[in-house]
C-alpha positions as CSV (number, residue, x, y, z in Angstrom):
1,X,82.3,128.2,103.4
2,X,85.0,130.7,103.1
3,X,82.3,133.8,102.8
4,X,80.7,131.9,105.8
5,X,83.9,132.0,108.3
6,X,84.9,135.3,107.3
7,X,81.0,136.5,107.9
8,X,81.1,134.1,111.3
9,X,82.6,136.9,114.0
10,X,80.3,139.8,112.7
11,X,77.2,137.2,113.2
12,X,78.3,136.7,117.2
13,X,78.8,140.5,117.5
14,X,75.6,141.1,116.4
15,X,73.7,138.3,117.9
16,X,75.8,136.8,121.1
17,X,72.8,136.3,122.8
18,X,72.5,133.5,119.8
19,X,73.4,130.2,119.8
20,X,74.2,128.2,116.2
21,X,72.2,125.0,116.4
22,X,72.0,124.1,112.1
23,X,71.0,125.2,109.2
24,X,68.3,125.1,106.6
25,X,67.4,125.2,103.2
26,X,63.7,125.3,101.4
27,X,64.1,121.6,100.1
28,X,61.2,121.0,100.0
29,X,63.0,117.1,100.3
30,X,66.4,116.0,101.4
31,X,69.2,116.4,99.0
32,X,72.0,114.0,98.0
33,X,74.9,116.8,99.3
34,X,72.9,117.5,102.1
35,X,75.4,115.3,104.5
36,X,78.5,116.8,103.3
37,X,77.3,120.8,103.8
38,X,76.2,119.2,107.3
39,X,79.4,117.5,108.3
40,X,81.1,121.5,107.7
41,X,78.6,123.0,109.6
42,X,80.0,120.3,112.4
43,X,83.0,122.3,112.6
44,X,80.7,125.0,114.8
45,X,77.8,123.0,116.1
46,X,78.6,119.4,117.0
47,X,75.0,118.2,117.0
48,X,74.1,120.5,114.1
49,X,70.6,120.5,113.2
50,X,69.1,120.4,109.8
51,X,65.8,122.0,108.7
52,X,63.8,121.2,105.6
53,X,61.4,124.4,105.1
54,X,59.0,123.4,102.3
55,X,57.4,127.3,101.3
56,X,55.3,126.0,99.0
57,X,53.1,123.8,101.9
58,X,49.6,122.7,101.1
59,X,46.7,123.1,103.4
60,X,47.4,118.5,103.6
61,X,51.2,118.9,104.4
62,X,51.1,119.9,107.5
63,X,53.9,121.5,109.4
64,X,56.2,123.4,106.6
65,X,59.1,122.0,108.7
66,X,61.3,119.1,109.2
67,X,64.1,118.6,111.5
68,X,66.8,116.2,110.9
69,X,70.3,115.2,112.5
70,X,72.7,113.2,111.4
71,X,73.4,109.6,112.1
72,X,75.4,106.3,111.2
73,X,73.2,103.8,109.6
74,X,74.6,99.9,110.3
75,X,73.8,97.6,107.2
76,X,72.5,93.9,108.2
77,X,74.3,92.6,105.1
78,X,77.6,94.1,106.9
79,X,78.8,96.3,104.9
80,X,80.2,99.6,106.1
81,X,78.4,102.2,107.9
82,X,76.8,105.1,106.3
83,X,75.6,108.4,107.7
84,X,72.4,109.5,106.8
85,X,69.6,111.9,108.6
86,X,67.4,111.0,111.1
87,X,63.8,112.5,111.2
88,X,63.6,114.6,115.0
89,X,60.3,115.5,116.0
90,X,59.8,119.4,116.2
91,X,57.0,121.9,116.5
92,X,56.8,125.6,115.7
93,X,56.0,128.3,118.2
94,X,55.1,131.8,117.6
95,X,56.9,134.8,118.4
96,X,55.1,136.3,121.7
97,X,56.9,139.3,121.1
98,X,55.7,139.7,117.3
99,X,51.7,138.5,117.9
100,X,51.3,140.8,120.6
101,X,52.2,143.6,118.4
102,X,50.1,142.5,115.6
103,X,46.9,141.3,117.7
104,X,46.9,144.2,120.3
105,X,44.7,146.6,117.6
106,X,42.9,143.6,116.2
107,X,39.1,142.7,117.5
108,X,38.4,139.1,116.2
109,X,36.8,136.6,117.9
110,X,38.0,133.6,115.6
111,X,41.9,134.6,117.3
112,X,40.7,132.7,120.4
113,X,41.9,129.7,122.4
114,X,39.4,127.1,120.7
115,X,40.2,128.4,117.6
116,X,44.0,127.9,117.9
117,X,43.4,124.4,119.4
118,X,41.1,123.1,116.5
119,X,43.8,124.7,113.9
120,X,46.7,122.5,116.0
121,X,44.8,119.5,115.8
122,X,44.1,119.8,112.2
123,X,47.8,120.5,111.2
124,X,48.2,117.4,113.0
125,X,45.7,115.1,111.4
126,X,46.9,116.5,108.1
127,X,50.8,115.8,108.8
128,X,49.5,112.4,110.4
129,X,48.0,111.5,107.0
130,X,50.9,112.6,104.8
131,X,53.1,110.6,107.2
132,X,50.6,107.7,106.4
133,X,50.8,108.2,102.8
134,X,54.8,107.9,103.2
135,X,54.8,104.8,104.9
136,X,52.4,103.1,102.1
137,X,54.7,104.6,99.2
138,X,57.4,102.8,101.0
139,X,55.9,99.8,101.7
140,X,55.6,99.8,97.8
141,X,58.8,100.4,97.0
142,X,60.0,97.8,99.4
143,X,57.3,95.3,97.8
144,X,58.1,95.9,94.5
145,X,62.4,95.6,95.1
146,X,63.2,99.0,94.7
147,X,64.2,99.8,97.9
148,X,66.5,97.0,100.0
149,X,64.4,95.9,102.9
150,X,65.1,97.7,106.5
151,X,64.2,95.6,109.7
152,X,64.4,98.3,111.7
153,X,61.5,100.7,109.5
154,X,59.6,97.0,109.7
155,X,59.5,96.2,113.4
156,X,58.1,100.0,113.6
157,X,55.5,99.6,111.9
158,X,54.8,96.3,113.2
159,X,54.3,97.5,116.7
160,X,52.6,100.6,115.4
161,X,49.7,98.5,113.0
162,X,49.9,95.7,116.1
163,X,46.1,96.4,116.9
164,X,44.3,93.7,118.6
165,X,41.8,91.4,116.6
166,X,38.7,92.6,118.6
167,X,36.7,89.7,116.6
168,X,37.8,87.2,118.7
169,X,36.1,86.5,122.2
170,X,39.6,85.6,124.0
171,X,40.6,89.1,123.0
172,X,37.7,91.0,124.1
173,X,37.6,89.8,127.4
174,X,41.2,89.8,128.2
175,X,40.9,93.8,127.4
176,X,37.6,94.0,129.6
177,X,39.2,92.5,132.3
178,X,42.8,94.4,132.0
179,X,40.7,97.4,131.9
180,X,38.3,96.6,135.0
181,X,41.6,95.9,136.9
182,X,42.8,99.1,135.9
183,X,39.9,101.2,136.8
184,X,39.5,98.7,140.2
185,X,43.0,100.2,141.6
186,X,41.5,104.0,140.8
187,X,38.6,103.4,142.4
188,X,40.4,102.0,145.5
189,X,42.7,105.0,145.4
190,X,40.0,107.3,145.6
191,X,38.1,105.9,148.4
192,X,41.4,105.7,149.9
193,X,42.1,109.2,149.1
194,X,38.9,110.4,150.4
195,X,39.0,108.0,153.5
196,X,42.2,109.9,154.6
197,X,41.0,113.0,154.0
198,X,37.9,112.6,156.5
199,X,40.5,111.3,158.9
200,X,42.4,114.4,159.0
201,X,38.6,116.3,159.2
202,X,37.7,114.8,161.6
203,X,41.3,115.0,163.6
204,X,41.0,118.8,163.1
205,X,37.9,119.3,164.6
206,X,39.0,117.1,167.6
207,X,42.3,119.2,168.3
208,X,40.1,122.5,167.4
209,X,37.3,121.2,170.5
210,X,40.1,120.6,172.7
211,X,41.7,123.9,172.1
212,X,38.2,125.8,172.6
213,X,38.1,123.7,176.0
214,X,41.7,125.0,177.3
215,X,41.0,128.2,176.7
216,X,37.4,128.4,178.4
217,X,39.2,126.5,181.0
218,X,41.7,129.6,181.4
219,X,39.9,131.7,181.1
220,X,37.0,130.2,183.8
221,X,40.3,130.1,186.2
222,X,41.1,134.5,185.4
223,X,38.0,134.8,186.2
224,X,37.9,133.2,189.6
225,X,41.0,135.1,190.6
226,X,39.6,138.5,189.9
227,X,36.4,137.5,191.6
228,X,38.6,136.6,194.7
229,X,40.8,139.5,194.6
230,X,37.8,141.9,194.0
231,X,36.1,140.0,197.5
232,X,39.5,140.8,199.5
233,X,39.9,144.0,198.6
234,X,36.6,144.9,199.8
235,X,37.1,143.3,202.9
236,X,40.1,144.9,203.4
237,X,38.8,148.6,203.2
238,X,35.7,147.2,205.3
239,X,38.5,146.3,207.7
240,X,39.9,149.8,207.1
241,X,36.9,151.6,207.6
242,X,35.6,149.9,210.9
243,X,39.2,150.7,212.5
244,X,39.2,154.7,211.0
245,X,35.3,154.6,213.2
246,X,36.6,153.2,216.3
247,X,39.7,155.9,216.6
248,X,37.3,158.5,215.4
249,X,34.7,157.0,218.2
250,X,37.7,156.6,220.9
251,X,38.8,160.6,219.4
252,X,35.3,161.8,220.0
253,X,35.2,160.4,223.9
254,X,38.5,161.3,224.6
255,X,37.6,165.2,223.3
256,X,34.4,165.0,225.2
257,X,35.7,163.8,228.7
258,X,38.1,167.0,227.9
259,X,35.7,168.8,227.4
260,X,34.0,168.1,230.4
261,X,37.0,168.1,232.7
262,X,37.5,171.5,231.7
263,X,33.8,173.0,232.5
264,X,34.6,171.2,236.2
């Protein structure tokens, strides 16, 4: 650890960006000094994280990875606590960076979305079944006395092998009719949901025919006005045009009884 904190300020020069969350070794299983390299890695990360990277991983193992952190384990017999590692459940993401570099020159179809999914959900079946296999080896162990019986590890896999016995009538129909209840209240929902929806269709259309009518209504009324101020205007100039002939009349008499004054 003395190599470690003398290396420790170049590391955050380089990499501040970083943050220290654990460490790891290539186990591939948990060692016995394990805790005590953990409880000095404390010093820098409270909650430090450990990571089991198994490199030599079979096609069965699954993920090559698992995460642990540190715990206190309380005995039933009541003898002191102990701290030990506690499995925490991790998954492994690629570097976008890195595979957009290495696929951007690289035509294969099998690098496809369906591809990737089908190759998750085998790593999971496979680390499902070595999880499987662990249980039953300790199971075994607890069978046979050679490990000391945990109640805790027990009531787990009760509730997780508490299947129902579908033999028996009772049970069958109690699950048909907890399951027709369940898919009663979607059912409801829906027509509810779509119920609603035609309200609000149907309250649209409404507003949008009243609108239409406002605005014919407005526009009906513009109309009118210019139809009535058009009328008075050319009433007005008729007006204006009958007066301009009766001075040009009354002009014309008045030249010509001049006119005739003046041959007298």
């Amino acid at each position: 650890m003395i190599i470690w904190e003398a290396c420790l300020p170049y590391l955050i020069a380089n990499v501040a960006r970083e943050k220290i969350v654990g460490w790891y070794h290539s186990g591939p299983e948990l060692c016995t000094n394990d805790i005590k390299i953990n409880e000095l890695f404390r010093r820098y990360a409270s909650n430090s994280v450990l990571l089991v990277v198994n490199v030599r991983r079979k096609e069965v193992d699954g993920l090559p990875t698992e995460a642990y952190i540190a715990g206190e384990e309380v005995h039933d017999d009541g003898s002191p606590t102990t701290k030990s590692f506690d499995h925490l459940r991790s998954e492994v993401d690629a570097e976008e960076v890195g595979v957009d570099h290495l696929l951007r020159d690289v035509k294969d179809t099998s690098l496809g979305s369906l591809s990737q999914r089908i190759g998750c959900q085998l790593d999971g079946l496979f680390g499902l079944l070595r999880q499987l296999y662990e249980i039953r080896e300790y199971l075994q162990l607890v069978s046979s006395s050679k490990l000391p019986v945990n109640h805790g590890v027990i009531y787990h896999l009760q509730d997780i092998f508490n299947l129902p016995d579908l033999k028996l009538h009772d049970t069958v129909r109690a699950i048909h009719v907890n399951t027709n209840n369940q898919l009663l209240v979607i059912c409801v929902a829906a027509i509810m949901r779509t119920i609603l929806a035609l309200h609000d269709l149907i309250g649209n259309k409404l507003t949008n025919r009243e609108s239409e009518r406002n605005e014919e209504g407005l526009g009906g009324n513009s109309e009118s006005k210019s139809v009535f101020l058009d009328q008075s205007k050319r009433t007005a100039l008729k007006s204006d045009n009958v007066d301009n002939g009766k001075t040009v009349d009354a002009g014309a008499k008045s030249n010509g009884i001049d006119f005739l004054k003046k041959e007298d």
